[in-house]
N, C-alpha and C positions, 0 to 999 in steps of 0.2 A: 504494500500500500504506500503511496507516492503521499508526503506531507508536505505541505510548505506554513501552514499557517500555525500552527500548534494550537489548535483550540480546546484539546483535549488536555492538554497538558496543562495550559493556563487554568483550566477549569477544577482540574485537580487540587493546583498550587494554592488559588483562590477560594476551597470550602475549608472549611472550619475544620480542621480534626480529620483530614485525610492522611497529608503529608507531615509525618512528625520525623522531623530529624533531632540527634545531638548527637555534637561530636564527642561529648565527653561524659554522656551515659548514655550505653545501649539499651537499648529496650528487647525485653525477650519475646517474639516472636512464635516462637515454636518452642515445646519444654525445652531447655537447657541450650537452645539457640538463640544465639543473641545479636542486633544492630542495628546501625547508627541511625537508620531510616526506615521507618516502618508505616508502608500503603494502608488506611483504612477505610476502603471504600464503601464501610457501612455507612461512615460519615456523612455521605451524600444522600442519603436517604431522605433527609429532613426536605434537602431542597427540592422542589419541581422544577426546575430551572434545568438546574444538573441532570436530574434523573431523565425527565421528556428529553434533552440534549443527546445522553448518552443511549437512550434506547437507541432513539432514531439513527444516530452516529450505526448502532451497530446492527440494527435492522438493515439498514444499506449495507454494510459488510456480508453479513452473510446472503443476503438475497433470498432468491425463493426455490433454491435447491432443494436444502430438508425438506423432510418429510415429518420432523418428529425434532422439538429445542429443548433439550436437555441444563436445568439446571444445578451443579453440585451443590449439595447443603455446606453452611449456609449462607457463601460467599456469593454462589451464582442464582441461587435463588429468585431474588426479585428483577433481577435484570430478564433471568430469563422466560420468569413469565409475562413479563413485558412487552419481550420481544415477540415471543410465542403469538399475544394480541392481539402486536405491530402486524406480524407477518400472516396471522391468521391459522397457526400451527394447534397440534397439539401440545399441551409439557409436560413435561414429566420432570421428578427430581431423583438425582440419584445421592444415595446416602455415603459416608465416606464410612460407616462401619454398621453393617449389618445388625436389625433389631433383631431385641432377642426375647421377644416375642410374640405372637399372635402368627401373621403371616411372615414375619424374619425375611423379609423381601430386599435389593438393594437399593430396589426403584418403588418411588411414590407416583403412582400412576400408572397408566397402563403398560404393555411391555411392545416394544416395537418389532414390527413383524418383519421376518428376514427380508433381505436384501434394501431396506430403508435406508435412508440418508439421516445419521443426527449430528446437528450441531449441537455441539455442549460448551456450553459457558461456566466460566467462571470470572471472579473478581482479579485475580492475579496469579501471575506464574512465574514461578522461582526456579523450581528444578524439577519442576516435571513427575515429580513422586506422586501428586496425586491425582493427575489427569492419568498416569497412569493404567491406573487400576480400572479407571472407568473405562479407556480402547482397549483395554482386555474384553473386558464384561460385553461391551456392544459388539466386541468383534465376534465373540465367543457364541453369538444367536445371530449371526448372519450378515451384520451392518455394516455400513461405512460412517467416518468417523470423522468430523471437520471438529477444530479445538478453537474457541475465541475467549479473548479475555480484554478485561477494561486497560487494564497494565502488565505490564511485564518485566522484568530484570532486564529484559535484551536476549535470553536465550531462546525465543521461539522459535525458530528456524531449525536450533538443534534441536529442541524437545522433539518439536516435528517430525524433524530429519530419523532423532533415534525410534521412534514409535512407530514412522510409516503413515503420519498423516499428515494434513493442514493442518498449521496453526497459524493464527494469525491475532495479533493484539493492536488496541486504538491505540496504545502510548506505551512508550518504552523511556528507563531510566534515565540514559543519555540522553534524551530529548527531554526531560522532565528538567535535567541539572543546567542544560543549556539554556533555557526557560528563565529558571532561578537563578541562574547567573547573570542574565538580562536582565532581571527586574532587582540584582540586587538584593535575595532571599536569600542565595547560597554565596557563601567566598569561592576562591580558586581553592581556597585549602579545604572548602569543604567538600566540594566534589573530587578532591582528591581523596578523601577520605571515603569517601561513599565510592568510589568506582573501585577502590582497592579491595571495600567490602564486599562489590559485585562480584569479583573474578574467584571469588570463594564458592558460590554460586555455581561458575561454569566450571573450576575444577571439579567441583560434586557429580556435578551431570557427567562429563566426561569419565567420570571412576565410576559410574553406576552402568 
């Protein structure tokens, strides 16, 4: 996807409690994972602004391929029924761990029928650990598999590349720090700090 204006990025920079950086206390992320900057795109929630912005940003990305928009609990959740809507789809949610009990299903909603097309959203991608599991799952009953997300670290090309499908994200970290560094939110030293943190990131993915 071809950018030149950054509207997404700007849009990020500019909600309340998306973009939290420090350079001199990480924030834990993930148990016993920890850094400098950490994306919370629930933050957007609050606003209509942002939220009708970004459906539609990503309504236009994925088109009207799918057959079936897949949301991961509970980061892609509301985007992707959103989009589902926008586009006129079914949705469905898929769980990142198996209930444990009644129907112990890993999808909320109905199940798609072989040879389908899903797009599955999520909020952000880091290293691909857990869209993983989900082009297992849809591949495993017949489907094809496109991956979107609102932001990314920068690795979706490879998450892509190593799983065997599309992925594709509105905004990526370097264009986020390019942004902030324009408007004077981040220093040179803080994107130096935060892109060091990134390549933590891609040696991960590339040892997995």
């Amino acid at each position: 996807m071809k950018k030149t204006n950054f509207h997404v990025e700007r849009s990020l920079l500019g909600t309340p409690g998306v973009v939290n950086y420090s350079r001199h206390k990480s924030v834990e992320v993930k148990p016993g994972v920890f850094s400098p900057i950490y994306i919370n795109l629930k933050n957007t929630l609050p606003s209509y602004e942002v939220r009708h912005f970004f459906v539609r940003k990503m309504s236009e990305i994925i088109g009207d391929e799918p057959d079936y928009i897949c949301g991961i609990e509970s980061g892609g959740t509301y985007y992707a029924a959103a989009v589902a809507d926008t586009l006129i789809r079914p949705v469905i949610l898929y769980r990142k761990e198996r209930k444990g009990y009644n129907d112990k299903r890993m999808l909320v909603g109905m199940t798609p029928t072989k040879g389908s097309v899903v797009a599955v959203i999520d909020d952000v991608f880091a290293t691909g650990a857990t869209v993983s599991g989900v082009v297992c799952f849809f591949r495993s009953i017949g489907c094809t598999v496109r991956l979107y997300s609102i932001f990314s670290y920068g690795f979706e090309k490879e998450i892509g590349k190593k799983l065997g499908v599309e992925a594709h994200s509105m905004a990526n970290c370097k264009d986020l720090c390019k942004v902030a560094l324009q408007e004077k939110i981040f220093t040179k030293n803080d994107v130096k700090c935060i892109a060091k943190h990134v390549l933590t990131y891609g040696d991960y993915l590339r040892k997995c």
